[in-house]
C-alpha positions as CSV (number, residue, x, y, z in Angstrom):
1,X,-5.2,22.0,29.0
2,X,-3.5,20.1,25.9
3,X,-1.7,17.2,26.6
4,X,-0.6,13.4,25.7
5,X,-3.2,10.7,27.5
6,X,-4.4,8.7,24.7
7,X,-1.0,9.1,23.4
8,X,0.8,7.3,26.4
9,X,-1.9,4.1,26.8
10,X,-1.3,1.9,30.2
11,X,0.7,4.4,31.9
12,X,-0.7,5.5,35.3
13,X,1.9,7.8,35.7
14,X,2.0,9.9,32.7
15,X,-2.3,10.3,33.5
16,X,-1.3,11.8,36.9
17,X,1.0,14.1,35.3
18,X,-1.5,15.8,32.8
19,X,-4.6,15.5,35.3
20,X,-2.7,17.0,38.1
21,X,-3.3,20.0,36.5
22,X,-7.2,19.4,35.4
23,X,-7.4,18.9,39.2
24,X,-5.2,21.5,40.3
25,X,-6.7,24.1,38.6
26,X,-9.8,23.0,39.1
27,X,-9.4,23.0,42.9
28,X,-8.5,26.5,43.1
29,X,-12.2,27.0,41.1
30,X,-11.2,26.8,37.4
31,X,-13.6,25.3,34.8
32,X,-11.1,23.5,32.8
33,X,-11.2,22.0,29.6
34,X,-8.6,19.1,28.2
35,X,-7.6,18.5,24.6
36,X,-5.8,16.0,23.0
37,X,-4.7,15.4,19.5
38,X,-3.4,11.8,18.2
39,X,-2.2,10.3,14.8
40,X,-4.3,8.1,13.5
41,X,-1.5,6.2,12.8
42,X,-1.4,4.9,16.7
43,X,-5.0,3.5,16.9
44,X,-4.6,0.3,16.7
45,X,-6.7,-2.8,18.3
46,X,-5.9,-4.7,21.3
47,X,-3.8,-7.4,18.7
48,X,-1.7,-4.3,17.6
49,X,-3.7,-3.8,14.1
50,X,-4.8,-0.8,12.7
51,X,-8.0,0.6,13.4
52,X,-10.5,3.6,13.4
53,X,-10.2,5.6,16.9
54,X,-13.4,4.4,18.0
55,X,-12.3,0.5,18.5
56,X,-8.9,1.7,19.3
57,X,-6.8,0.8,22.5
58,X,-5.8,4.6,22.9
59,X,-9.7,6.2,23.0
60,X,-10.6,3.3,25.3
61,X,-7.6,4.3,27.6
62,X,-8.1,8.0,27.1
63,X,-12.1,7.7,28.0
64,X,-10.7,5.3,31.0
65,X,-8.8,8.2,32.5
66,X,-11.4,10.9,31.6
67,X,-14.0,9.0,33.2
68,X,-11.7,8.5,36.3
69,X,-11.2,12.0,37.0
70,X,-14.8,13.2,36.2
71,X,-13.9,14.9,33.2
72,X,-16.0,12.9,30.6
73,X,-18.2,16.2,29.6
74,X,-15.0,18.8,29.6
75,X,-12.3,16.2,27.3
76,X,-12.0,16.1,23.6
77,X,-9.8,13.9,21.2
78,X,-8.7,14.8,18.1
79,X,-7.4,12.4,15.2
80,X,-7.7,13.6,11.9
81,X,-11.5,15.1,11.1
82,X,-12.9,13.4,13.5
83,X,-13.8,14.5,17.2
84,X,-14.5,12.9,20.1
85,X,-16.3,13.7,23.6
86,X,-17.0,17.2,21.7
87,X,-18.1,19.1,18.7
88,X,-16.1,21.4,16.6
89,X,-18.1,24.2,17.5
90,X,-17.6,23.6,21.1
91,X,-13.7,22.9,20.5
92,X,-13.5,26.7,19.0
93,X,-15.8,28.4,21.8
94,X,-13.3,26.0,24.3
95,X,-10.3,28.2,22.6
96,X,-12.3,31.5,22.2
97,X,-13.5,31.7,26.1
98,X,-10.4,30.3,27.7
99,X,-7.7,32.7,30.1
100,X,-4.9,30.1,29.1
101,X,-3.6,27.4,27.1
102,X,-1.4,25.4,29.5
103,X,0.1,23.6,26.7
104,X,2.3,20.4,28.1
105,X,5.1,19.8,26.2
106,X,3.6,21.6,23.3
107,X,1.2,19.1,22.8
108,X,-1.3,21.0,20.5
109,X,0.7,23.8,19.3
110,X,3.0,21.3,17.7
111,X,0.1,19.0,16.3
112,X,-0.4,20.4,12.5
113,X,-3.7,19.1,12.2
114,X,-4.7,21.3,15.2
115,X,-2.6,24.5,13.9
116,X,-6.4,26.7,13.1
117,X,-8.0,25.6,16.7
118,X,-4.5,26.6,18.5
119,X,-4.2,30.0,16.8
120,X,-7.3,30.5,18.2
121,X,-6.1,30.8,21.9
122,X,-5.3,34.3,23.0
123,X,-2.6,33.7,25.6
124,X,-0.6,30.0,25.6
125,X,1.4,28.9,28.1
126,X,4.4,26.3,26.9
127,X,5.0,23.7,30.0
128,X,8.8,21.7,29.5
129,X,8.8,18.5,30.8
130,X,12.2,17.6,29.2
131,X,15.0,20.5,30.8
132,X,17.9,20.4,28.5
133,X,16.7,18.5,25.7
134,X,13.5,21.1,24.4
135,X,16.2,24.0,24.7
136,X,19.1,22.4,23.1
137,X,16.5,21.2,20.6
138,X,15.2,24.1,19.4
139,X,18.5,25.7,19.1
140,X,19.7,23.0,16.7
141,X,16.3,22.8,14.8
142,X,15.3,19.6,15.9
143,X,11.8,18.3,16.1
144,X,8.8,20.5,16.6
145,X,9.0,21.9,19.7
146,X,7.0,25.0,18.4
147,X,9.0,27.3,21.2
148,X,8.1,30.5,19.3
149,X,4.3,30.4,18.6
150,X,3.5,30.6,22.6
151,X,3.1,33.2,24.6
152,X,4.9,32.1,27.7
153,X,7.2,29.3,29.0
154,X,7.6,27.2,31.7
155,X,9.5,24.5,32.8
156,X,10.1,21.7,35.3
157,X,13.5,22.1,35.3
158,X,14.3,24.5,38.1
159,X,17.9,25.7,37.0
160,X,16.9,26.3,33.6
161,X,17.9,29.8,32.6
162,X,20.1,30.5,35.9
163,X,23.1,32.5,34.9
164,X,25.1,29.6,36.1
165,X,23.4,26.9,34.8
166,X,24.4,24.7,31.8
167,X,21.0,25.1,29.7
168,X,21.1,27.3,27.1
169,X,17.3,29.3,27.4
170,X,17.2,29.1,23.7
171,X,16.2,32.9,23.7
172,X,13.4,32.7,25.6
173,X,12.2,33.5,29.4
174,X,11.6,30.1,31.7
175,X,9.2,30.0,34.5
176,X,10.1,27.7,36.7
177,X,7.2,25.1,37.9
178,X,7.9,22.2,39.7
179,X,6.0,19.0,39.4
180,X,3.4,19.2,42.0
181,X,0.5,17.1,44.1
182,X,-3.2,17.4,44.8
183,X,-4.1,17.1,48.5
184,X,-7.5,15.4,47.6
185,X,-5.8,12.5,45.4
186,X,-2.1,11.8,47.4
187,X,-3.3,11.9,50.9
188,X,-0.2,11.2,53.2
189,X,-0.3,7.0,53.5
190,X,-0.2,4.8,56.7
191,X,3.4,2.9,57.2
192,X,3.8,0.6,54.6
193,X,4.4,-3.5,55.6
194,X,7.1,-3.8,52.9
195,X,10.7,-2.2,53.3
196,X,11.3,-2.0,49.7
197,X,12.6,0.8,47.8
198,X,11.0,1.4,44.4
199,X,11.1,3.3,41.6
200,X,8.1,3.3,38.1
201,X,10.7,4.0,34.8
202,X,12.1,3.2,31.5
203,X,15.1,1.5,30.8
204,X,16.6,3.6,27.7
205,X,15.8,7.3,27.0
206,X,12.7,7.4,24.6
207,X,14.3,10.4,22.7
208,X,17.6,8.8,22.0
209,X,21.0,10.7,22.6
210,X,21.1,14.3,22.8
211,X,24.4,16.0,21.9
212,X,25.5,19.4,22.8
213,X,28.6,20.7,20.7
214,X,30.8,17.8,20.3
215,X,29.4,15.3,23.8
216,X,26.9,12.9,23.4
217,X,25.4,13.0,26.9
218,X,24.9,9.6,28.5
219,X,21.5,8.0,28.7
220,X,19.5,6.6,31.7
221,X,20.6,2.7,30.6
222,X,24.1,4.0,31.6
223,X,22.9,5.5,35.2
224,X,21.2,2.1,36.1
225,X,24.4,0.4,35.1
226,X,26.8,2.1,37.3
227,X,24.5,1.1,40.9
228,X,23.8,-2.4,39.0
229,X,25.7,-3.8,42.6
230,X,23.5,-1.6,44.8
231,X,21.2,-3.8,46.5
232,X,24.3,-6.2,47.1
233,X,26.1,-3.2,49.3
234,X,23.1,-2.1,51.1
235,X,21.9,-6.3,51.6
236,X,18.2,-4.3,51.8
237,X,15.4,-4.9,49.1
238,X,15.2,-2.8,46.0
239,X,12.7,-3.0,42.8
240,X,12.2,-1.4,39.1
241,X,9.3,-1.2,37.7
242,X,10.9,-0.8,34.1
243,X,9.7,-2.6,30.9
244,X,13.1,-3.9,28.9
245,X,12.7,-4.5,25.2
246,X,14.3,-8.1,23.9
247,X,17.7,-6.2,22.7
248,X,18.0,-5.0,26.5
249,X,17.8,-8.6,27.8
250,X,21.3,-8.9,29.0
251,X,20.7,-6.1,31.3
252,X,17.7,-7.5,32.5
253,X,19.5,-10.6,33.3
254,X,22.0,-8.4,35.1
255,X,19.8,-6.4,36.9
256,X,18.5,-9.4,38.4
257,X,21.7,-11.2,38.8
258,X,23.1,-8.3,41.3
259,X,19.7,-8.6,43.3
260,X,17.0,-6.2,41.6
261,X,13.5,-6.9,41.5
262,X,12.3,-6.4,38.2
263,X,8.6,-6.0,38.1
264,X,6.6,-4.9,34.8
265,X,5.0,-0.9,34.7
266,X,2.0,-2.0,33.3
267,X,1.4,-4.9,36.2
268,X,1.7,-2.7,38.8
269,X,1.1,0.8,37.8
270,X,-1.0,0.6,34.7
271,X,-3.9,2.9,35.6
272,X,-3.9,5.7,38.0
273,X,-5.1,3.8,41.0
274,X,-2.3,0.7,40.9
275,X,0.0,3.9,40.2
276,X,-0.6,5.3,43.4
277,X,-1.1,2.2,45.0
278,X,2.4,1.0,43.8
279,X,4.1,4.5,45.4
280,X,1.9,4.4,48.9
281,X,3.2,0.5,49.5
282,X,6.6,1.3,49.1
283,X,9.1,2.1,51.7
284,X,10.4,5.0,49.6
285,X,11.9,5.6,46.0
286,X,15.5,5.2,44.8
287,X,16.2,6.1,41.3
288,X,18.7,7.6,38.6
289,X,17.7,10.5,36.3
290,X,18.1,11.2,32.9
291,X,21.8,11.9,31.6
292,X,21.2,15.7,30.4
293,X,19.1,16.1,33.6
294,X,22.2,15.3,35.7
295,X,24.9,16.4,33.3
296,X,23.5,19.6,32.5
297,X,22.5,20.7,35.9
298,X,18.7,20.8,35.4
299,X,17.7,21.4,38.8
300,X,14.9,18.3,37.7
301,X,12.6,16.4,39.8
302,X,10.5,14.0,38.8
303,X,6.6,13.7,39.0
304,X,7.1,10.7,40.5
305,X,9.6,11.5,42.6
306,X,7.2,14.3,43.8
307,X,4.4,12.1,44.7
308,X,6.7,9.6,46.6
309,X,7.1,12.4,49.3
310,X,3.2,13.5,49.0
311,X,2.5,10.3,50.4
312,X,4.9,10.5,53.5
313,X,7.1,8.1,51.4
314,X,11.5,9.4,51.6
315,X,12.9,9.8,48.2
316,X,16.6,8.9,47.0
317,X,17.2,10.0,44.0
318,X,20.4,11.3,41.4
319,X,21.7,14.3,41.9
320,X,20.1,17.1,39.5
321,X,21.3,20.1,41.4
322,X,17.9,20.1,43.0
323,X,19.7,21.0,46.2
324,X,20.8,24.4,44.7
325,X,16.8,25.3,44.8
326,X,14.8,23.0,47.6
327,X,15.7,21.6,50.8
328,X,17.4,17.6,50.5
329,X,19.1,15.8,53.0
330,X,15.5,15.2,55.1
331,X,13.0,13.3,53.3
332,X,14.6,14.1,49.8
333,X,18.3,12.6,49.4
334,X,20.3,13.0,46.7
335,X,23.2,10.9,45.5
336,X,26.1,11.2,43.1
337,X,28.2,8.0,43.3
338,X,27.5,4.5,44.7
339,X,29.1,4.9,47.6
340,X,26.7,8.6,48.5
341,X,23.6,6.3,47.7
342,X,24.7,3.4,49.9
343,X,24.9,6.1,52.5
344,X,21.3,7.4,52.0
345,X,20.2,4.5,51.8
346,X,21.3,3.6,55.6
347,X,20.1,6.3,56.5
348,X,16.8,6.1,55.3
349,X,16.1,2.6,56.8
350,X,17.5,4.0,59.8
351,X,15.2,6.5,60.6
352,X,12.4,6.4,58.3
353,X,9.9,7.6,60.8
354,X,11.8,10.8,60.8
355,X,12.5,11.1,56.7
356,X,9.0,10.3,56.3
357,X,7.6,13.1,57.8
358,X,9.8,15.4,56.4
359,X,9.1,13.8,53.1
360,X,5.5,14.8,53.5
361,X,6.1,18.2,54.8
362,X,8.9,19.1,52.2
363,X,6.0,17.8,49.7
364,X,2.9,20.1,51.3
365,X,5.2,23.4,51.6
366,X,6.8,23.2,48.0
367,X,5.2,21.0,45.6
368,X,1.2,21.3,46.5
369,X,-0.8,22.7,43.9
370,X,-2.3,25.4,45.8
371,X,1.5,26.8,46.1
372,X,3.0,26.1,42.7
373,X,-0.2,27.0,40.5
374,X,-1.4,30.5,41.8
375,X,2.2,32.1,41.0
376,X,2.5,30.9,38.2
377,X,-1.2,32.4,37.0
378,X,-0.1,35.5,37.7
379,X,2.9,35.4,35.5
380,X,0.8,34.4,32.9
381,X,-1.5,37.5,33.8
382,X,-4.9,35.1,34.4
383,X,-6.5,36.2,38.3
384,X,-7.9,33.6,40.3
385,X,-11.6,33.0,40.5
C-alpha cells in the first residue's frame, strides 16, 4: 500500500480511507506493507516552523495512526534520504516480494524521490480517488498523475469509462471500486440521542477549478451555496464540520445566519476514533459533492458517505448518478435541487427506523471489504491466501 497519512495531518477521515485497505486486505489474510513518501518541505513544528521529520507534526501524526491500527512494524516514511519505521534494504525486499502495489492516488509512483523503489514493483495497481479530474488531467498534461507507468487502474468513480458517461478514460481501462468498510472497525451503532444531520468536508475544492473544453465546472463552495436556506425549509437540525479560511468568512457568516451549525473538522473528527465517533452520533449525513463529480456524471460516493451507512446511519447526499449503479431511495437518498432534498429530508426523520436499516444492509451487501476487495484481486491477477 502507498498512500498520503503523514501528508494529510489531523484528518481522521483521510486515515480511514488509506487504512481501510491495510485492514481490508489484511482481513482477508494479507501481510501488507504501507509506504509513504513526504516533502520535506511539509515537516514543520507544532508553531508551523520548519523542521527535520523527526520533531515534525506530520511523523508524529503518521506514527499516531500507524500505532492505531497495529501497523507500527509493517509502515515506512520516506522524505528525502532518510527512512523511517524501516531500512532501505527492507523497503526494496518490501517491493521485490510483494503481488501488488495498490498505489492510492498515485501516491508513490508520482513521488520522484521514490521513482528506483517504485520501478521495483512487478505489478502496480493505480486507485482514483478524484473521477473526472485525474482523467481530464492527464489528457491535458496536468500535474503528475503518472497514469502510464502502472500496470492497472481503478477508480472510485463508478461511471467512469461507461459508454454513456461524461469522463473521458484517458486511454486507459477503469476498474471500478467503490469506497468500502471493515466489519471489525464500523460496527452498526445503537440509535443515536441527537437528530442532527451531519456531514465532515471542505469548504472550497483543494484542486482549484477544473475546465473541460471551454466550462469551468463549478466548485463545492457553489453547491453549499445553493441549500444555504436548507435547514430554514426543513425547521430540523443540520451541521458542517468544514474548516473556512478568513477569505471565506462571509460564507461562514451566512452559513450560520440561515441556521447551519458550523463545527471545526479537527474538534470533532481529528483522529480516527472522534471520526467515527462524529458519524455513529449523528442522525445521518446530508451533503453536496464535488462539481465535476455531479456535472460529469461520476457515479461517486464518498468514503464518508460509505461509512455513514456502515454504521446503520441514512445518507442524503447530491446526486452523482450513483443511482445508475446501486440501489438509493432506502437508506441512500439522492438529491438534485432544494426542493428533492427538503423531500428526503422528511422522509428520513420520518422513518428513520426503516432508512436505517436499509442503510446498514445497502452498506454490508455492496460496500464491505470482503465484497469489493476479492474482485478486484483477481483483475489484478493476485489469488487470495
Amino acid at each position: 500500500m502507498a498512500g498520503a497519512i503523514a501528508n494529510k495531518p489531523g484528518n481522521g477521515g483521510e486515515a480511514w480511507v488509506r487504512m481501510s485497505w491495510v485492514g481490508g486486505l489484511a482481513a482477508l489474510g494479507f501481510g501488507v506493507r504501507f509506504i509513504e513518501v513526504i516533502d520535506d518541505r511539509l515537516c514543520r513544528d507544532g508553531d508551523g516552523r520548519p523542521c527535520q521529520l523527526r520533531n515534525s507534526v506530520a511523523r508524529g501524526w503518521f506514527d499516531a495512526v500507524i500505532a492505531r491500527f497495529a501497523m507500527t512494524a509493517s509502515a515506512a516514511l520516506l522524505c528525502g534520504d532518510e527512512v523511517h519505521g524501516a531500512t532501505p534494504g527492507e523497503l526494496l525486499r518490501w517491493a521485490d516480494e510483494a503481488d501488488l502495489l495498490i498505489d492510492i492516488s498515485g501516491h508513490l509512483g508520482s513521488a520522484h524521490d521514490a521513482s528506483s523503489l517504485f520501478s521495483r514493483f512487478a505489478n502496480t495497481l493505480y486507485v482514483d480517488l478524484d473521477p473526472g479530474y485525474t482523467q481530464v488531467w492527464h489528457m491535458q498534461g496536468q500535474g503528475d498523475t503518472r497514469l502510464d507507468g502502472h500496470s492497472r487502474h481503478a477508480t472510485v468513480g463508478l461511471l467512469v469509462g461507461e459508454p454513456d458517461g461524461a469522463v473521458p478514460d484517458a486511454g486507459f481501462e477503469w476498474l471500478h471500486v467503490p469506497p468500502f468498510f471493515v466489519f471489525a472497525d464500523w460496527p452498526c451503532a445503537p440509535a443515536p440521542e441527537r437528530t442532527a444531520l451531519t456531514t465532515v468536508s471542505t469548504w472550497r475544492n483543494p484542486f482549484g477549478p477544473l475546465v473541460v473544453g471551454e466550462r469551468q465546472l463549478s466548485g463545492k463552495h457553489h453547491a453549499f451555496r445553493r441549500f444555504a436556506d436548507l435547514p430554514a425549509r426543513v425547521a430540523r437540525p443540520m451541521e458542517i464540520a468544514i474548516d473556512f479560511d478568513a477569505a471565506d468568512l462571509a460564507d461562514h457568516m451566512t452559513m450560520g445566519d440561515n441556521g447551519w451549525s458550523v463545527v471545526s473538522p479537527r474538534e470533532v473528527a481529528g483522529t480516527p476514533d472522534a471520526f467515527r465517533n462524529y458519524v455513529q452520533t449523528s442522525a445521518g449525513e446530508w451533503s453536496v459533492a464535488q462539481g465535476p463529480y455531479v456535472e460529469l456524471r461520476t457515479g461517486w460516493v464518498s468514503d464518508r458517505t460509505v461509512r455513514y451507512l456502515a454504521s446503520g446511519r441514512p445518507a442524503i447526499v447530491e446526486d452523482t448518478g450513483i443511482g445508475d449503479v446501486v440501489q438509493v431511495g432506502e437508506g441512500l437518498l439522492v438529491f438534485d435541487s432544494v426542493d428533492a432534498a427538503v423531500d428526503a429530508i422528511d422522509d428520513v426523520h420520518d422513518d428513520w427506523e426503516r432508512h436505517s436499516a436499509a442503510a446498514r444492509e445497502l452498506a454490508v451487501s455492496r460496500f464491505s471489504s470482503d465484497v469489493v476487495l476479492p474482485p478486484l484481486l483477481a483483475r489484478c491477477a493476485v489469488e487470495l491466501p
